[in-house]
C-alpha positions in Angstrom: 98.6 120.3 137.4 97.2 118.2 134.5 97.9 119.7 131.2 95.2 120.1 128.3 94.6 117.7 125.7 96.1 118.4 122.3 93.0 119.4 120.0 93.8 116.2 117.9 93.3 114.0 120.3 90.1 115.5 121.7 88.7 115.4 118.6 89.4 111.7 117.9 87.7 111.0 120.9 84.6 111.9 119.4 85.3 110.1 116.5 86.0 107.1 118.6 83.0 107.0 120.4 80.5 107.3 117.1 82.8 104.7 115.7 81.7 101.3 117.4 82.1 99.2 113.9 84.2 99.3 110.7 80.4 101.0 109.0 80.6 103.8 111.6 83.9 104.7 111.2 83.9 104.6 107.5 80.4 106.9 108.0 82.1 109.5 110.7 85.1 109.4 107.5 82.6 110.5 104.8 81.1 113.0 106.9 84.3 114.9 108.0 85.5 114.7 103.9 82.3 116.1 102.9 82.5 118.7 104.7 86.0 119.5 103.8 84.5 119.2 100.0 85.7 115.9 98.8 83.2 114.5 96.5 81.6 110.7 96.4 82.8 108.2 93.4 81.2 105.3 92.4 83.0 101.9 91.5 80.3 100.9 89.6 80.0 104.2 87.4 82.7 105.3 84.8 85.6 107.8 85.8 86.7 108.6 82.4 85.8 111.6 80.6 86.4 114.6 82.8 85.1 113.7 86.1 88.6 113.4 87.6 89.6 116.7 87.5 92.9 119.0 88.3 92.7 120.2 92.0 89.4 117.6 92.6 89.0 116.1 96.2 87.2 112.6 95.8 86.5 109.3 98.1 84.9 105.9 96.7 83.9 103.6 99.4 82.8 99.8 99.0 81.2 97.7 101.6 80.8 100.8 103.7 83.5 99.5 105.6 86.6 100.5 103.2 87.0 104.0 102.2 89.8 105.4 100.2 89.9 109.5 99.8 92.3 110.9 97.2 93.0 114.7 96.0 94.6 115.8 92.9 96.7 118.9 93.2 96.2 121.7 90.8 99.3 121.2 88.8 100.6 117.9 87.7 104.3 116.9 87.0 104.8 117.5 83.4 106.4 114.4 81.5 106.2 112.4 84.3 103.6 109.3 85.4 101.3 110.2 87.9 102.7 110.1 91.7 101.1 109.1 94.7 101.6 109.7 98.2 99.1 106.9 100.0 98.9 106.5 104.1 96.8 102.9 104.3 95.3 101.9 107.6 92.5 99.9 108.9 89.1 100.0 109.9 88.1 97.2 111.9 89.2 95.5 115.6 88.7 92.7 117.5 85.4 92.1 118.7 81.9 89.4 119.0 79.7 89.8 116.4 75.6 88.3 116.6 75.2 85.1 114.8 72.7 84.9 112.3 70.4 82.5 114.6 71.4 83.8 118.0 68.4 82.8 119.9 69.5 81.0 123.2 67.8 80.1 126.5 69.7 78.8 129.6 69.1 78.1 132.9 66.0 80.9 133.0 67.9 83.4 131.4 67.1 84.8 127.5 71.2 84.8 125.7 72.2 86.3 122.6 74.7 83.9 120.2 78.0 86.0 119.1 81.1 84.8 117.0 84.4 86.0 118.2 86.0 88.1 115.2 90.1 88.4 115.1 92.5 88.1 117.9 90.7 89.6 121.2 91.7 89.3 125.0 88.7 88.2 125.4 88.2 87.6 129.2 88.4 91.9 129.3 84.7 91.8 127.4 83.7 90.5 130.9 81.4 92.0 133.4 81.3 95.0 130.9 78.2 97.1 129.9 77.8 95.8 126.4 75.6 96.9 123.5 74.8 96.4 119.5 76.2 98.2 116.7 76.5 97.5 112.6 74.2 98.0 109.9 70.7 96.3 109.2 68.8 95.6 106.4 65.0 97.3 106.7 62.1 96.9 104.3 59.9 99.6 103.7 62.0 102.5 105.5 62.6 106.0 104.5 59.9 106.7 102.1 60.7 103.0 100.4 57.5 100.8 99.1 56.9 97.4 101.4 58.8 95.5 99.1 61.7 97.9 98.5 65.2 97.5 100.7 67.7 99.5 102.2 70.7 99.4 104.4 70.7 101.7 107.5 73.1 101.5 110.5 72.4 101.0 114.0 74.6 102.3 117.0 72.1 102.0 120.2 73.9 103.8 123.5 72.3 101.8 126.0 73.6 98.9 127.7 71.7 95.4 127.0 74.0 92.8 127.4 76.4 91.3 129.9 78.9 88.4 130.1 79.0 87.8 133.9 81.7 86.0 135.3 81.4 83.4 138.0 81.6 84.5 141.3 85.0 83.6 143.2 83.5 81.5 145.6 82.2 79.2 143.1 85.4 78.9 141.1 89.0 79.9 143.4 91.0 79.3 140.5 90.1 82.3 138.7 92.9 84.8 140.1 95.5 81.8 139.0 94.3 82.1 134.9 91.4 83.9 134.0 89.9 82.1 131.0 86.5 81.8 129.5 85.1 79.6 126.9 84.1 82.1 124.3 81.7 79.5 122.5 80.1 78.3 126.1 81.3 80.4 128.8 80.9 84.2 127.4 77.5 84.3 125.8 75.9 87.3 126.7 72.7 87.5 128.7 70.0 89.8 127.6 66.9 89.6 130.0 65.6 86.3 132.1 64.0 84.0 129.8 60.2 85.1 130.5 57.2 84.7 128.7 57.9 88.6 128.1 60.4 88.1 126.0 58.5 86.0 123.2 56.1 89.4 123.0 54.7 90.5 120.0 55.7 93.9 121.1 57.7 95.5 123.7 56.7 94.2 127.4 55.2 97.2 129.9 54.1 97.1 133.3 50.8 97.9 132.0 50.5 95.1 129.7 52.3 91.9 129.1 51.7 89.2 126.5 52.4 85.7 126.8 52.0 84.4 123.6 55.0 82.7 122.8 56.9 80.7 119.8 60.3 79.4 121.0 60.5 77.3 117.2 63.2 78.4 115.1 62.2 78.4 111.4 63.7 78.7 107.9 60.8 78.3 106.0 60.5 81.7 104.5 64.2 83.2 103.5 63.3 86.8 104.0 61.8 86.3 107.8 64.2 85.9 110.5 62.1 86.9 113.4 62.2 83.6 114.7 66.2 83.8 114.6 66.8 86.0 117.7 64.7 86.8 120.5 61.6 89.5 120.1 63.0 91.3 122.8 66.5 92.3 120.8 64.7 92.7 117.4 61.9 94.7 119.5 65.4 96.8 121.0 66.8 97.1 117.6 63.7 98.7 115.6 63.0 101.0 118.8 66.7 102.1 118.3 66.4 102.9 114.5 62.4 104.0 115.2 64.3 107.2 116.9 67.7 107.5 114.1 65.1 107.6 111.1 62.2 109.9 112.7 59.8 106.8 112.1 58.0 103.7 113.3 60.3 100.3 112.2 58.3 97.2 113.2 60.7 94.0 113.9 59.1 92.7 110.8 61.3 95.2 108.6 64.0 93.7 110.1 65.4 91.2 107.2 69.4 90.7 107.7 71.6 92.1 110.0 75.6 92.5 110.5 76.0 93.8 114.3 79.2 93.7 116.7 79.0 94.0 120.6 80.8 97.2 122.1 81.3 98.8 125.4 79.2 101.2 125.9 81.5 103.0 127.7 83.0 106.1 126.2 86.2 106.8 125.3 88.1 109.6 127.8 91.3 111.6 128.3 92.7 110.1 131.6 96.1 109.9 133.2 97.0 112.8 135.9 98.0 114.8 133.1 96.2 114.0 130.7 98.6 112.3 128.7 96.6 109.1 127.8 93.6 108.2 126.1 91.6 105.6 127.4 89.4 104.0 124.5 88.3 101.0 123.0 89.5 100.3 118.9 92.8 102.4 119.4 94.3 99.3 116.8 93.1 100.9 114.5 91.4 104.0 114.7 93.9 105.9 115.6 95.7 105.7 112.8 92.5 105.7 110.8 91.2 109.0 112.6 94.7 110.8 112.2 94.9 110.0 108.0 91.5 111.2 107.7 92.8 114.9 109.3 96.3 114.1 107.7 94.5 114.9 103.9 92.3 117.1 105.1 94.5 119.8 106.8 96.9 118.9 104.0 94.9 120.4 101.2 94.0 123.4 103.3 97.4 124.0 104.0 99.3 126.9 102.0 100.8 126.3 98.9 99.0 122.8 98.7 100.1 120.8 95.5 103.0 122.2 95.2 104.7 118.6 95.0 102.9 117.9 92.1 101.5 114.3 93.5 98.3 113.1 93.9 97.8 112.6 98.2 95.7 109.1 98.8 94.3 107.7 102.3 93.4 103.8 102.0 91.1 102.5 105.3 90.9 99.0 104.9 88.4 96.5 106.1 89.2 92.8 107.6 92.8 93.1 108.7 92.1 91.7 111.6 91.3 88.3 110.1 93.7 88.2 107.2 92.7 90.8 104.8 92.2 88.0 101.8 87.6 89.6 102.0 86.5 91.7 98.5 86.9 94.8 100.7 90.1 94.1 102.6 94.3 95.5 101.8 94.6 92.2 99.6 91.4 93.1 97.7 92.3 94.5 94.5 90.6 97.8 96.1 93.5 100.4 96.0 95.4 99.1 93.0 91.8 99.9 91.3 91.5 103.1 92.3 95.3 103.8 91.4 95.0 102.4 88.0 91.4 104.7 87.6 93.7 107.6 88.6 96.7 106.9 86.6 94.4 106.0 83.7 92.5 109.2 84.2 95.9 111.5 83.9 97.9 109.3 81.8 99.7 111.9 78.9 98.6 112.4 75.9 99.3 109.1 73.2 100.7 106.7 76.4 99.4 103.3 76.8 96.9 102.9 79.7 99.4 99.8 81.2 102.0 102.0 80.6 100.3 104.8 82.3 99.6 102.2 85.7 102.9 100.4 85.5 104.7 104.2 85.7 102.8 105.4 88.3 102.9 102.5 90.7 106.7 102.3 90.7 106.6 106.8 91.2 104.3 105.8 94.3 105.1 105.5 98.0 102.7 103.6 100.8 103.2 104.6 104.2 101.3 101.7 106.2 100.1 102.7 109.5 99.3 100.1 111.7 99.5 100.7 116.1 102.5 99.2 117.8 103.4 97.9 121.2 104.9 100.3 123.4 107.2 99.2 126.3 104.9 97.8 129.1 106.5 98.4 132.4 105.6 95.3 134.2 106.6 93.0 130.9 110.1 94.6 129.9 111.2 91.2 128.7 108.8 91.6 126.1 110.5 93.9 123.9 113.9 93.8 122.8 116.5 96.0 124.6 117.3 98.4 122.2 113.7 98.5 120.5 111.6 99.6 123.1 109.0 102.5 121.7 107.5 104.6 124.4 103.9 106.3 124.2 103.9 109.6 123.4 107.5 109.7 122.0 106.4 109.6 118.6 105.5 106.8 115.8 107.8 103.8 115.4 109.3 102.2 112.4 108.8 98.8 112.2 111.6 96.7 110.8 111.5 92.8 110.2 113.9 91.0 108.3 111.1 88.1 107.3 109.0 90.5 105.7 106.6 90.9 108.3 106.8 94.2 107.9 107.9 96.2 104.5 109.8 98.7 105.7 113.5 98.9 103.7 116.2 101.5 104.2 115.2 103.3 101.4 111.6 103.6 102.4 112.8 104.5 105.6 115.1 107.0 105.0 112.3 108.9 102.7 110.0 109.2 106.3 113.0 109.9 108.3 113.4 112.8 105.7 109.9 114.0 106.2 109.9 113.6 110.1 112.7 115.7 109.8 110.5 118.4 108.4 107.4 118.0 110.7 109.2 117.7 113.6 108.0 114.7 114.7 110.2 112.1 116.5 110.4 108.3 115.4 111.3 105.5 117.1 112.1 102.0 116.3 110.5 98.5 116.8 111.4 95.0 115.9 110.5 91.8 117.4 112.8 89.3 119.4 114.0 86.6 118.0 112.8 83.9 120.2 108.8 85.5 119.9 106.5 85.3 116.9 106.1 89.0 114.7 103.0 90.3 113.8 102.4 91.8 110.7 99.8 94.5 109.1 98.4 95.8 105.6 102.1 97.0 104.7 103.1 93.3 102.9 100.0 93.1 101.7 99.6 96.0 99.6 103.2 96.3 98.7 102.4 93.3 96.4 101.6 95.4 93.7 104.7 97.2 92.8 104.6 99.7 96.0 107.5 101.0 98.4 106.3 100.9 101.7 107.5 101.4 104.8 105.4 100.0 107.8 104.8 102.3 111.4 102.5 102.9 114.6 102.2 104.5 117.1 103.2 102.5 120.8 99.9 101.4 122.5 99.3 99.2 125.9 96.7 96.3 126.1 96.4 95.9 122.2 93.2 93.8 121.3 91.4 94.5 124.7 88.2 96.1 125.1 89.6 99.1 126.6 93.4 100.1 125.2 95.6 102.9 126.4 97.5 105.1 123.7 99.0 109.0 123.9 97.7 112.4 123.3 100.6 113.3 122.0 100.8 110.6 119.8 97.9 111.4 118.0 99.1 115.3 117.0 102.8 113.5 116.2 100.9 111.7 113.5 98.4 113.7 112.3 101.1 116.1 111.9 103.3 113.3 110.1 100.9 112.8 107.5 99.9 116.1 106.6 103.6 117.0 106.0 103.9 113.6 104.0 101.4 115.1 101.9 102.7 118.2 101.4 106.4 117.4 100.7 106.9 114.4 99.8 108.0 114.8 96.4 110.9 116.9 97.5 112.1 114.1 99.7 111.8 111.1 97.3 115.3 111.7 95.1 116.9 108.6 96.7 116.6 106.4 92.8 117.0 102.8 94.0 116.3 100.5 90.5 
């Protein structure tokens, strides 16, 4: 008899599913703090003066692909710098992203030019039902003048692209190693290169146009209708025609940032129910479960009673190195911390004073998904560092620094796990294979103790990933009680 879902993880599938880019899932973040009454910052506007108040609930987000929500409790320590309790996580996972001139005909068929972005197993985005996703640039749109522009993001359901493989008899080598050339071999196909598809508008059985302009041009900077083919940009401004309640010609269309996904959802699966079968487990998971984390944490009884300010950080880029203006070696979070420190600093303390104390009072707990023991690659883990799905998050140890995690830091979650009831396991590389790493090294650059964890996953980077239910409450459960206590845990003084 299968067993239900955990409420956590039913609710992330959702998430998961309206989250097909780093834009969506920093969107589906602002809408579930909204509603929980967290209030929108501006970088750009001045925080001084009042508007960071006692017992406020705030996010800032840049990019609209980074996000970092922060509460203040009602009660601050007296005498003391300004604590914080940060989880940081990320935003963004592997996947091919349109080029900016991605019109390409071969051999009768109408292709669509994509970039590979981070680490993917690639050869999974094959012979999947593929569509578009990301944010595009529109002129004239919501109530704007012709020559006014906004941003407004796209997520169309429907499948329009495929990268077909080549059938067995034509290649019997494929079952031996499966690999495509991403540049030559895996460029999507979107429709048979027709005279329908250089349409000035959307081909019908009624009527079809064959006026046609295969020339690519840069001669005006604001036009790229010539870039891609009529028939995506026709798709496109059908699909945001129907999300903005009005007609968007694919002459509105001036710039565009928009990532392939599979189109198919995210599920519960396992006999009982145990796993989650989704694309972008590395890293919404962990993105999904902070979001709840602060949320449930402020609801909770007795909330603030730690005196210390609870921060989530959702990072952009770390799939490609994290160095971009929006990504965990940004100066975004030690920005935000300094506007907070700055914003509660004590009455006659210097404003570096005020950051300086506060950094070294603050604790990052860097959530990044791990590698759980794969059954049919044992030797791929080391013997007594083998984390198990749905056995809780694991603490990931590297004496390299790949990770930051130190005894101290350690001990501090261990402490809180202790209280949450949540179970922790342990993970650390072989010595004769290469160690990842996350935002955890990153960040900690500025001054803050970190300790790095994840939750065990299989098929990391593929289109479709496999990760626990059970996970998923372990953590959210972890981080709300990180929120809620850690300042009666962190007594270990380490100088």
């Amino acid at each position: 008899m299968s067993t239900p879902p955990s409420a956590a993880a039913t609710k992330f599938i959702t998430f998961v599913n309206d989250s097909p880019t780093p834009f969506h899932a920093v969107h589906e973040a602002v809408t579930r703090l909204e509603k929980a009454g967290f209030s929108r910052l501006h970088e750009k506007e001045s925080w001084s003066g009042g508007k960071l108040k006692l017992g406020g609930k705030y996010f800032v987000t840049r990019n609209q692909s980074s996000i970092i929500a922060f509460t203040v409790p009602p009660k601050l320590e007296e005498d003391k710098a300004v604590a914080m309790s940060i989880v940081g996580c990320h935003t963004d996972s592997p996947r091919f992203i349109i080029k900016p001139v991605s019109r390409r005909e071969k051999g009768g068929f109408a292709e669509v030019g994509v970039e590979t972005y981070g680490g993917g197993i690639w050869a999974t985005w094959l012979d999947r039902d593929l569509s578009v996703a990301g944010r595009v640039v529109l002129s004239g749109a919501a109530g704007a003048a012709p020559d006014q522009y906004s941003s407004h993001l796209l997520l169309h359901r429907e499948p329009i692209l495929r990268m077909p493989t080549v059938a067995i008899h034509l290649d019997r080598t494929q079952n031996e190693k499966l690999y495509y050339n991403p540049e030559t071999q895996q460029v999507p196909i979107l429709a048979l290169a027709s005279s329908a598809l250089n349409a000035t508008s959307p081909p019908s059985p009624n009527s079809v146009s064959t006026k046609s302009d295969p020339s690519i041009s840069f001669a005006d900077p604001l036009s790229i209708t010539s870039h891609h083919h009529p028939i995506l940009l026709h798709t496109i401004s059908k699909s945001l025609s129907s999300s903005l309640g009005e007609e968007i010609q694919p002459s509105q269309i001036h710039d565009f940032e928009l990532s392939l996904f599979d189109t198919q959802p995210s599920t519960i699966g396992g006999a009982l129910n145990e796993f989650i079968f989704s694309p972008r487990l590395d890293n919404l998971f962990s993105s999904f479960a902070a979001v709840e984390g602060i949320i449930a944490s402020v609801a909770a009884e007795g909330w603030g009673e730690d005196g210390r300010v609870s921060m989530i950080a959702l990072f952009d880029n770390e799939e490609v190195g994290s160095v971009s203006a929006y990504g965990a070696e940004s100066n975004f979070i030690q920005s935000v911390i300094e506007r907070v420190a700055v914003g509660f600093k004590k009455d006659g303390e210097e404003a570096t004073e005020a950051i300086q104390r506060s950094i070294a009072r603050s604790f990052l707990l860097s959530c990044d998904m791990g590698h759980s023991l794969h059954p049919s690659f044992m030797d791929k883990h080391e013997d007594n560092h083998r984390p198990l799905i749905n056995s809780g998050p694991a603490i990931k140890t590297n004496a390299k620094q790949r990770y930051a995690s130190t005894a101290q830091t350690t001990f501090a979650l261990r402490r809180i796990a202790k209280i949450a009831g949540v179970p922790l396991q342990e993970y650390e590389v072989r010595n004769d294979m290469a160690c990842g790493s996350t935002i955890g090294p990153l960040v900690s650059k500025i001054g803050l103790r970190t300790v790095d964890i994840g939750c065990p996953q299989l098929s990391m980077h593929s289109i479709r990933e496999t990760a626990g239910t059970k996970d998923m409450e372990y953590l959210t459960n972890l981080f709300e009680m990180f929120f809620e206590k850690f300042g009666t845990v962190d007594d270990l003084v380490v100088d």
